[in-house]
C-alpha positions in Angstrom: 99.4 150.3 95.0 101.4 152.8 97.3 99.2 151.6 100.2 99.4 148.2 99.6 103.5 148.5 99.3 103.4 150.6 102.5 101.8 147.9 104.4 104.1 145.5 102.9 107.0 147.3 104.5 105.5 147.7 107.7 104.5 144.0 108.0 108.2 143.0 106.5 109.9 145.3 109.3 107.9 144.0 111.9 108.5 140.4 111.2 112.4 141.3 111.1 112.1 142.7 114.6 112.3 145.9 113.8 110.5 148.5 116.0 110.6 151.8 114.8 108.9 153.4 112.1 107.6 156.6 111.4 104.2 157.5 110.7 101.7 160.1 108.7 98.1 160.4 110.4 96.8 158.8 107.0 99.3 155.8 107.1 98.2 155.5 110.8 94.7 155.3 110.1 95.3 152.7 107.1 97.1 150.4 109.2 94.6 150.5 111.5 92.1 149.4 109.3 93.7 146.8 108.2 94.7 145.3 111.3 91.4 145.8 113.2 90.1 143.0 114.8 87.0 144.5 115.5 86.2 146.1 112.5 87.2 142.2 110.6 84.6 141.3 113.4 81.7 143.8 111.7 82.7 143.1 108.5 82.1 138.9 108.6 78.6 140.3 110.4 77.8 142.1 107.3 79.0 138.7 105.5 76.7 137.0 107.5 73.8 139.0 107.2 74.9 138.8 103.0 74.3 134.9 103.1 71.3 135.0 105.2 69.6 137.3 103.2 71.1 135.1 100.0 69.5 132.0 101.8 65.7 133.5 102.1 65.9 134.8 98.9 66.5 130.9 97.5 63.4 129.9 99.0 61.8 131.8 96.1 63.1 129.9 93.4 62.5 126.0 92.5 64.1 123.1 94.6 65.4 120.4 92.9 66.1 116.9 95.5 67.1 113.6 94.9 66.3 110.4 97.2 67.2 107.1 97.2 66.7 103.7 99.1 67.6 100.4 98.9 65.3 97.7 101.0 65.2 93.7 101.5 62.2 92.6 101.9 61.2 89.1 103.8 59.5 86.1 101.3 56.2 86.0 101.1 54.3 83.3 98.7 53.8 84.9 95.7 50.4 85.7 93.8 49.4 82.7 91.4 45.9 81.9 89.9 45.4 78.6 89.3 44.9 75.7 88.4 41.3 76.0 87.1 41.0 72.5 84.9 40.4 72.7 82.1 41.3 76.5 81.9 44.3 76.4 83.8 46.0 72.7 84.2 48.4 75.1 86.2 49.0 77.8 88.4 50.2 81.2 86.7 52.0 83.7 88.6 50.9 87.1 88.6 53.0 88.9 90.9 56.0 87.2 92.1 57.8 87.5 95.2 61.0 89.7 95.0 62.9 90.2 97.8 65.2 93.6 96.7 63.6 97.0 96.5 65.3 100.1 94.7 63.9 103.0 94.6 65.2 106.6 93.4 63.2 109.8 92.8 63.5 113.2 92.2 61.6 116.2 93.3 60.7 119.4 92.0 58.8 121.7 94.1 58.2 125.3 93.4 56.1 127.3 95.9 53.0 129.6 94.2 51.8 131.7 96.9 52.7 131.6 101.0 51.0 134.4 101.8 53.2 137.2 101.1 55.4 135.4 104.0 58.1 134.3 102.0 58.5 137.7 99.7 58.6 139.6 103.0 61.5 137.5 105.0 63.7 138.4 101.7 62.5 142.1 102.3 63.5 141.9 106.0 66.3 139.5 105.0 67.6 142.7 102.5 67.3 144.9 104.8 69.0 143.7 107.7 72.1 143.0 105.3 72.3 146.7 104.3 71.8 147.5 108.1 74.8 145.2 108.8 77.1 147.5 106.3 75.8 150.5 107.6 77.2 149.0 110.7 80.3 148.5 109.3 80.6 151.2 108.0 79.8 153.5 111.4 82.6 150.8 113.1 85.0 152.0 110.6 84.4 155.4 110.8 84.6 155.2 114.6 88.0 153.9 114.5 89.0 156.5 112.1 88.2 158.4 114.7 90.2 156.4 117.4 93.3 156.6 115.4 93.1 160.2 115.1 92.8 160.8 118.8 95.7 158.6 120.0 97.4 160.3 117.2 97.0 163.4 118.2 97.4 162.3 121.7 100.8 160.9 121.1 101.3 164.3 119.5 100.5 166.4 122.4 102.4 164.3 125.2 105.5 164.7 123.0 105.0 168.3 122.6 104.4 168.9 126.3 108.0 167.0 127.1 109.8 169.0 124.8 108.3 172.2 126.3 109.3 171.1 130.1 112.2 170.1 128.6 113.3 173.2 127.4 112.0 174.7 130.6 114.1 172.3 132.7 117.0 173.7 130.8 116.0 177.2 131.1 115.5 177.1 134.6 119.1 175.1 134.9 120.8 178.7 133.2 118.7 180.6 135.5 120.0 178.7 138.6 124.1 179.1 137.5 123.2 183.2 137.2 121.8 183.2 140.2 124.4 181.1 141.7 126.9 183.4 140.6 125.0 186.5 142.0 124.9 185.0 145.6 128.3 184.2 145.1 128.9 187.9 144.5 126.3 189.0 147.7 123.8 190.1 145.1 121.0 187.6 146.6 120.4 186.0 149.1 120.4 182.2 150.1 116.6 182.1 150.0 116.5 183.0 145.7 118.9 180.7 145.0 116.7 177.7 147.1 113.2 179.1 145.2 115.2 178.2 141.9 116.2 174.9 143.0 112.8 174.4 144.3 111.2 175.5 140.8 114.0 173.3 138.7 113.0 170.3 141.3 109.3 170.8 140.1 110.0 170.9 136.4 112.0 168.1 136.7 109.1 165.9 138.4 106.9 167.5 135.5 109.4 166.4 133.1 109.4 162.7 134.5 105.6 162.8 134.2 105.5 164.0 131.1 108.2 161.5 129.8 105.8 158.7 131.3 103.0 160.5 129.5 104.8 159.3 126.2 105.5 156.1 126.8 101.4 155.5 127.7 100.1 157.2 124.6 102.9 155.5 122.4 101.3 152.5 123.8 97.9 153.6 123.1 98.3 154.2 119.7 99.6 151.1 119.0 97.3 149.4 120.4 95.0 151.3 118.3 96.9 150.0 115.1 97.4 146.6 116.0 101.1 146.6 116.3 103.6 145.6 118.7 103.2 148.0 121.5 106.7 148.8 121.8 106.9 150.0 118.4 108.8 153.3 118.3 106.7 156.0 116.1 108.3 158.6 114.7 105.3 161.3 114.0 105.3 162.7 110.2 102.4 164.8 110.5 102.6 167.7 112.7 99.5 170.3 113.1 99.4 173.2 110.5 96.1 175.3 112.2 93.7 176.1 108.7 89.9 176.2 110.6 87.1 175.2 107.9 84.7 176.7 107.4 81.8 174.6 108.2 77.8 175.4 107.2 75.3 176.6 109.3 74.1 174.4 112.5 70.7 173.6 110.9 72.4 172.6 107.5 74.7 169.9 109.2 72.1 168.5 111.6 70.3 167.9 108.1 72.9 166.0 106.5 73.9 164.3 110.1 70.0 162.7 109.1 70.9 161.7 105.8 74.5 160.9 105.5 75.2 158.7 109.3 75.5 155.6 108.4 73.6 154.5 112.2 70.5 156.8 111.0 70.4 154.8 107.9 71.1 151.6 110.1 68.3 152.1 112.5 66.0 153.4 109.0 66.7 150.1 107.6 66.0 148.0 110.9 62.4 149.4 111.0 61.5 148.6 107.1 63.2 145.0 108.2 60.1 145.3 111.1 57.9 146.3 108.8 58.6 143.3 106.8 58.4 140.8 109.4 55.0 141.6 110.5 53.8 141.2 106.8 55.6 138.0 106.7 54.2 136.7 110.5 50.5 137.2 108.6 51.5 134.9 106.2 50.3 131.9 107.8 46.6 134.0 107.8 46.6 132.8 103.9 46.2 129.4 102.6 49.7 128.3 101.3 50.1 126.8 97.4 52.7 124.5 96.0 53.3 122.8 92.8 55.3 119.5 93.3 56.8 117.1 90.4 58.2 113.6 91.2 59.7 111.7 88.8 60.3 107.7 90.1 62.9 105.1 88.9 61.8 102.0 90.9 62.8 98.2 90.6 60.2 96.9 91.1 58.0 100.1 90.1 55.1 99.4 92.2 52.6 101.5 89.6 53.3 99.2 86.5 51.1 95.9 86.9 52.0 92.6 86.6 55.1 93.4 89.0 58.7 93.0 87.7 61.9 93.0 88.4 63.4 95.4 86.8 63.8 99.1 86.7 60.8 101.4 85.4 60.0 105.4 85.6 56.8 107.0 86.3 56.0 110.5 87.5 53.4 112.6 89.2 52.7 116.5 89.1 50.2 117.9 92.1 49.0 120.8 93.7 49.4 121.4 97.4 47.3 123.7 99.6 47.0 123.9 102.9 45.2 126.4 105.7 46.1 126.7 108.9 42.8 126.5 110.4 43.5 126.3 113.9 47.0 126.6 116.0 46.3 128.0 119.6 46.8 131.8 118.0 50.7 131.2 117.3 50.2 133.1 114.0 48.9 135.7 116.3 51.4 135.4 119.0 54.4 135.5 116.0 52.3 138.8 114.7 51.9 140.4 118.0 55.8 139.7 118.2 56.9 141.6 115.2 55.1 144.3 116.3 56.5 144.8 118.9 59.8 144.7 117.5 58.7 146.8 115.3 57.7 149.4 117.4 61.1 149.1 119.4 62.9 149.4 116.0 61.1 152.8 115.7 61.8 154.6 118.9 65.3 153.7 118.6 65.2 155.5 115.6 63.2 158.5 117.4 65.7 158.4 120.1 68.6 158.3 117.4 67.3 161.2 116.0 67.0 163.2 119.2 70.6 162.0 119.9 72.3 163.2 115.9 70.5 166.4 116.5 72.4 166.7 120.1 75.7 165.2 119.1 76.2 168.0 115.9 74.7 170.7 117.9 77.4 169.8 120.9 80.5 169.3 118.6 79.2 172.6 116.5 79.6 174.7 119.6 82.8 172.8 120.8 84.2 173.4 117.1 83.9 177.5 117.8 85.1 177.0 121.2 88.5 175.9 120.2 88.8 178.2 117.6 88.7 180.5 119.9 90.6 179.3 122.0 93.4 178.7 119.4 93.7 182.1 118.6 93.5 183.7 122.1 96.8 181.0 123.3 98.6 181.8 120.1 98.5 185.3 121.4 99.5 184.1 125.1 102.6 182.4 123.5 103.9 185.3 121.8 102.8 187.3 125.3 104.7 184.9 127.4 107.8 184.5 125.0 108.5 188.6 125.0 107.8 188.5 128.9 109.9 185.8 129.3 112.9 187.9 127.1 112.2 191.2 128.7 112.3 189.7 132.3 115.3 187.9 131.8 117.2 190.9 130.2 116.1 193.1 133.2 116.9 190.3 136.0 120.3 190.5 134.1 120.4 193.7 134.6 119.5 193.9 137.9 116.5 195.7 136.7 113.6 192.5 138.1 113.7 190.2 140.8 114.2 186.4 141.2 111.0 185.7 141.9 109.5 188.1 138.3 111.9 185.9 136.2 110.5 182.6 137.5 106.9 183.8 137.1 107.9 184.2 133.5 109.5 181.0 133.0 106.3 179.5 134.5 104.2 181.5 132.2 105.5 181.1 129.2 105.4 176.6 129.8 101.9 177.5 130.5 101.1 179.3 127.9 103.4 176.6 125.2 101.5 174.0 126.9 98.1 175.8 126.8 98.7 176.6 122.5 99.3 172.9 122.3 96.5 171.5 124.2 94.1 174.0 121.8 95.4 173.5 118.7 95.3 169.6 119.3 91.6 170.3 120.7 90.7 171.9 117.9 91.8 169.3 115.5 90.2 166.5 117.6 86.8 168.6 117.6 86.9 169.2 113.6 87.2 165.3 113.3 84.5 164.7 115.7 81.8 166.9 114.1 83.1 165.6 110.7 82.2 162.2 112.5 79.0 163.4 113.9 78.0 164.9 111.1 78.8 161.3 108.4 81.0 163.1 106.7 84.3 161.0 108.1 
């Protein structure tokens, strides 16, 4: 219900023209998913693949059709006997001439045995549905995925412009000091232009940066499916807690058994397997049990002919043997096998790829934490540096050029910290991803 109301609001402010709203990663990944075009794309596939399997199956079961004609018929003499004096002074109609046929009948037909064809295009039918929402359900998972990282990405851009901008400003204080010290004779001309040189680059930095959020505040609505310039106000903001994930050969295991493409590809080669049972089919005599039932004016069964409506009905047995057809049945069988065989290496080349796509994201999962924790001690590094340098250049203690090392060093190392811990999160959701888990 709270989703459902959150939606609400979101649709209600954007037809109201209003462009701005702010955003948890959860909320960002329902909205989304309900605005994908692509992943409404998968899911009518899957909806498809539902009514074609529904269709196959209903050959199974008894079909029930109705026909009907109406036909006017030239004049003909009709069929008399007669005369035969003394017998017959005169002639005696048998079967007159009528000129208007009506004829209705229904048929039942119910089919006995095809050959284990028909019982195997449900199988393959079935099994191509369920691959369909295993594709759907890898599609949706993917963008998930997609949300996350323009997210995250929007996340890190903003972060980085905040971080020049503070270093803009820093640099800005540092220039007025040393302003004021060439104005004393403590400097020279030369330090004051390296400052203005270093403000000049954190400025351009700062332009790019500002750039930088406009294109991934683009991206990520694109990504939801809103109006791209829709004003997000992040909610979420990264608190680091690393899982603890199980060992490598534990996940590769469950990669086999939970991805929803494994269980895809698994289900496209029992669908081959189906299909070449079903292209034998024609190898066995097929076997039908028909009913008609007639309502005819005239009914041409019932002797002397009238005109009028009368019923019959007929029950047979149908059986028929391809005995000869220029090897299509073994053309059709040599084709499912073949797509057969395709159907199972992609699934042996899947396989070879899951194993490789966990085993990668594994690795790049202990990278960044790593990582995280050697920047989150370059931060606090940088930030004491940056204090003890600016106290001594106060002082007189450190030259121009030591204090704008330390400005530079400590925007590296902000930036550096961000880029990790963003990393990190990105890498946790792709082994999560890679792994089915997501």
């Amino acid at each position: 219900m709270k989703k459902i109301f959150f939606l609400f609001m979101v649709f209600s402010a954007a037809a109201f023209g209003q462009q701005k709203m702010s955003l948890t990663v959860d909320q960002a990944v329902a909205i989304g998913l309900e605005n994908s075009k692509a992943l409404h794309s998968s899911q009518m596939r899957v909806q498809y693949a539902d009514a074609k399997s529904s269709e196959v199956s209903a050959q199974q079961y008894p079909s029930l059709k109705f026909g009907g004609s109406y036909t006017r018929l030239s004049e003909v003499p009709p069929f008399e006997i007669g005369p035969i004096p003394p017998i017959l002074p005169t002639a005696v109609t048998v079967s007159p001439s009528l000129l208007n046929s009506y004829n209705m009948r229904v048929t039942v037909q119910q089919p006995l045995f095809t050959g284990f064809r028909l019982q195997s295009s449900v199988n393959a039918a079935d099994y191509s549905a369920e691959a369909s929402a295993q594709d759907y359900t890898k599609d949706k998972s993917d963008l998930v995925y997609n949300v996350k990282n323009a997210y995250w990405s929007l996340f890190k851009a903003r972060q980085f412009e905040k971080f020049l901008g503070e270093t803009v400003a820093q640099i800005q204080a540092h220039l007025t000091d040393v302003q004021n010290m060439f104005q004393q004779g403590l400097v020279t001309k030369n330090e004051v232009l390296k400052v203005q040189v270093q403000l000049s680059n954190a400025q351009l930095m700062h332009i790019d940066a500002k750039n930088t959020v406009q294109l991934a505040r683009i991206g990520l609505n694109n990504t939801l499916g809103i109006v791209l310039d829709t004003e997000i106000d992040l909610a979420t903001d990264i608190k680091h807690s690393p899982k603890e994930f199980q060992p490598l050969e534990v996940l590769i295991q469950t990669a086999m058994e939970n991805r929803p493409d494994m269980k895809a590809m698994d289900l496209r080669v029992k669908a081959g397997e189906a299909g070449v049972t079903a292209a034998k089919g024609n190898w066995f005599p097929q076997l039908y049990l028909l009913g008609n039932y007639y309502y005819a004016r005239p009914n041409q069964r019932i002797f002397p002919t009238k005109d009028e409506f009368r019923d019959t009905w007929d029950v047979s047995l149908s059986v028929s043997l391809d005995i000869w057809n220029w090897g299509t049945t073994i053309h059709q069988t040599s084709q499912a096998r073949a797509q057969l065989e395709q159907a199972r290496d992609g699934l042996a080349q899947l396989r070879d790829g899951v194993t490789f796509d966990v085993t990668q994201n594994y690795l790049n999962v202990r990278q960044q934490k790593e990582k995280v924790s050697v920047a989150e001690q370059g931060v606090a590094q940088a930030e004491e540096n940056f204090r003890v340098t600016s106290e001594k250049f106060k002082a007189g203690l450190a030259s121009n050029s030591d204090l704008l090392d330390a400005e530079t060093a400590l925007l590296q190392a902000r930036t550096n910290h961000t880029q990790t811990i963003v990393d990190y999160e990105l890498a946790e959701a792709r082994l999560e991803k890679a792994v089915g888990n997501q």
